[in-house]
C-alpha positions as a Markdown table, in Angstrom:
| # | Residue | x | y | z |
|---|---|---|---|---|
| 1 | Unk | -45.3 | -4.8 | -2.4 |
| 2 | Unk | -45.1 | -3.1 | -5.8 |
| 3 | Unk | -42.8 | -5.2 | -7.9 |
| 4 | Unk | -41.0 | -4.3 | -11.0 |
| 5 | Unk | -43.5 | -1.6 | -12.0 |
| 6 | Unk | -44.3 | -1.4 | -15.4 |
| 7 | Unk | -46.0 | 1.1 | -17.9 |
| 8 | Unk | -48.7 | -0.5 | -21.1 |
| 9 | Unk | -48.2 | 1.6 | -24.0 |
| 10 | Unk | -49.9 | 1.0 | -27.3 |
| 11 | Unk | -48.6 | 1.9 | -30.6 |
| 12 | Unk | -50.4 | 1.1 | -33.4 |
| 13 | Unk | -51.3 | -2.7 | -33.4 |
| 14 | Unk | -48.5 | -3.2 | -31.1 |
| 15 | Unk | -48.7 | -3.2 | -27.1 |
| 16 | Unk | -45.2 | -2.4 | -25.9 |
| 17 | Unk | -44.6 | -3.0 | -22.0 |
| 18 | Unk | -41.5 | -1.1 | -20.2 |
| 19 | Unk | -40.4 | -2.4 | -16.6 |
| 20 | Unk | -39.0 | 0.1 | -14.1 |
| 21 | Unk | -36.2 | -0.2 | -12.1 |
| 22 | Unk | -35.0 | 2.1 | -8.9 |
| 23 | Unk | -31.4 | 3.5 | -9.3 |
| 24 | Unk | -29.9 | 4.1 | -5.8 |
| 25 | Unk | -26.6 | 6.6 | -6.5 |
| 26 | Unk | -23.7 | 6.4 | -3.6 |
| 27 | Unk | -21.4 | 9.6 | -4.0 |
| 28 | Unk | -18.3 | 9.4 | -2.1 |
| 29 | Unk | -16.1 | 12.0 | -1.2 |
| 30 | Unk | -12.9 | 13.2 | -2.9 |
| 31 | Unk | -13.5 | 11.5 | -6.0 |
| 32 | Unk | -16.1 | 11.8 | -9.0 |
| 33 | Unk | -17.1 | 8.4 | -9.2 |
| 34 | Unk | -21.1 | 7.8 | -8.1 |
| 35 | Unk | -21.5 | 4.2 | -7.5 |
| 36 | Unk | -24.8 | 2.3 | -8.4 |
| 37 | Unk | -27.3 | -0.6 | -7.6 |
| 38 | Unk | -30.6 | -0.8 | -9.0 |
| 39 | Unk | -34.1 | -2.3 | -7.0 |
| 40 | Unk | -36.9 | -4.0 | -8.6 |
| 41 | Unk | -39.4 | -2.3 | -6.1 |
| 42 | Unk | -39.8 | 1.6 | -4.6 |
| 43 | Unk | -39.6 | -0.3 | -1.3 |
| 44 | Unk | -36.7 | -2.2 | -1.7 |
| 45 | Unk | -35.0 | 1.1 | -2.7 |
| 46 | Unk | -36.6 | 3.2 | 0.2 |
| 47 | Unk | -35.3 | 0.4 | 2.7 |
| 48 | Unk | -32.1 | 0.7 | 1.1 |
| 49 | Unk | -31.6 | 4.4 | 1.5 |
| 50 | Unk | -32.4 | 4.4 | 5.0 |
| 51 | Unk | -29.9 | 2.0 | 5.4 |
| 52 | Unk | -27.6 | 3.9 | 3.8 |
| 53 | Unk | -29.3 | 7.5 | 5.4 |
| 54 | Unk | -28.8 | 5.9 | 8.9 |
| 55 | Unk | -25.3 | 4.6 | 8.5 |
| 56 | Unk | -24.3 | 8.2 | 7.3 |
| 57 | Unk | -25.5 | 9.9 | 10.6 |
| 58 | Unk | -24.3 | 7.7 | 13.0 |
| 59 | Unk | -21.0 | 9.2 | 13.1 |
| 60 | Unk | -19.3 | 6.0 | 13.1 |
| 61 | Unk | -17.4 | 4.5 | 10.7 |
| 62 | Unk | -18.9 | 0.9 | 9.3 |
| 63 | Unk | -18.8 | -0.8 | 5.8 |
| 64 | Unk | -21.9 | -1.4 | 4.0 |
| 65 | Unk | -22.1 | -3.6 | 1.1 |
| 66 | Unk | -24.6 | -3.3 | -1.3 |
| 67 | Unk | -26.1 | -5.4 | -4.2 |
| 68 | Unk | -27.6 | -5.1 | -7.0 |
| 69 | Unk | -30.6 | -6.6 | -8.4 |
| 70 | Unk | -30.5 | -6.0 | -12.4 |
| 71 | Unk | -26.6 | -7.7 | -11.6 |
| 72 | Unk | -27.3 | -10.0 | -9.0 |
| 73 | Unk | -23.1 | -10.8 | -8.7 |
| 74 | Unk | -22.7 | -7.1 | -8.4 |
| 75 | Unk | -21.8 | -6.0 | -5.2 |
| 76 | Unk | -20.4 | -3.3 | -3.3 |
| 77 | Unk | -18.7 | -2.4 | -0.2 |
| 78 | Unk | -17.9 | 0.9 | 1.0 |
| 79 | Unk | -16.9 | 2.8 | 4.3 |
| 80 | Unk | -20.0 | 5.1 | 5.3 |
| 81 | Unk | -17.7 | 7.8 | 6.8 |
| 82 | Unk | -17.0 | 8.3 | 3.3 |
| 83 | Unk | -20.3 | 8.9 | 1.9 |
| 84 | Unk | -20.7 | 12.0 | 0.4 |
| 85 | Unk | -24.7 | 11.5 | -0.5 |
| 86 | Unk | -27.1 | 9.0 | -1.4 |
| 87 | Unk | -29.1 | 9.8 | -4.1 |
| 88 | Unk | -32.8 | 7.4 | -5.6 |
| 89 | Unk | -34.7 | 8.0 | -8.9 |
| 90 | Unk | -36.6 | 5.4 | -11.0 |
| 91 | Unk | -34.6 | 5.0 | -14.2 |
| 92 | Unk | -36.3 | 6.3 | -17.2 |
| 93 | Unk | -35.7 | 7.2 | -20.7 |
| 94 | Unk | -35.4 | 10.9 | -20.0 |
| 95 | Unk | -31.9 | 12.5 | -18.7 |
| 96 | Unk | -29.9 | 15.9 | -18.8 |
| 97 | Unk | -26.4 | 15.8 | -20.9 |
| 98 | Unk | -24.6 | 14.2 | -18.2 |
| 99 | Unk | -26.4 | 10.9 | -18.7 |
| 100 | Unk | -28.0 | 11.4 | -15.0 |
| 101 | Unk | -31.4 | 12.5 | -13.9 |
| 102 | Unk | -31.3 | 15.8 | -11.9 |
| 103 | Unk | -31.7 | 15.3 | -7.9 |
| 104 | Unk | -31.2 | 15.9 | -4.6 |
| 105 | Unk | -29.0 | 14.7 | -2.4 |
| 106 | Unk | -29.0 | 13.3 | 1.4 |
| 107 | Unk | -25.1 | 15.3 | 2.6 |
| 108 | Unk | -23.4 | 14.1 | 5.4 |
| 109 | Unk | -23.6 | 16.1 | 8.5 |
């Protein structure tokens, strides 16, 4: 299991270390807001979008509650028929204007 990746960069006389974490994006439909949890590990955040992947194409309608491990007492619940797409990246310090990495996203059928 590769947990919390992390990148050795020297500067100078200093060593500077940066940690990783996964971002998994839940975009719901009829409304702007993206809802987020963040994974420690690619897996974790793999596992988590096939959750989220399967519940999507199931055709029914089931809640599925999320949490988030950068926040551990951050959790969410939402329906999965209204699941718009689920989006994962590994968070970095490079973004577009809106603040988000570009992507692609997993539509409901």
């Amino acid at each position: 299991m590769t947990y919390l990746r992390h990148d050795i960069l020297m500067e100078g006389s200093f060593v500077i270390v940066k940690f990783c974490m996964f971002i998994i994006d839940v975009s719901l439909k009829h409304t702007p807001v993206t809802l987020s949890v963040q994974r420690k590990s690619a897996e974790d955040t793999e596992a988590v979008y096939q959750q989220v992947l399967a519940a999507m194409q199931s055709g029914s309608s089931q809640v599925i509650e999320l949490t988030c491990d950068r926040q551990p007492d951050k959790k969410i619940a939402v329906l999965s028929s209204e699941i718009a797409g689920v989006q994962t990246y590994e968070k970095s310090t490079t973004s577009n204007a809106s603040g988000r990495p570009p992507g692609f996203f997993a539509l409901a059928e």
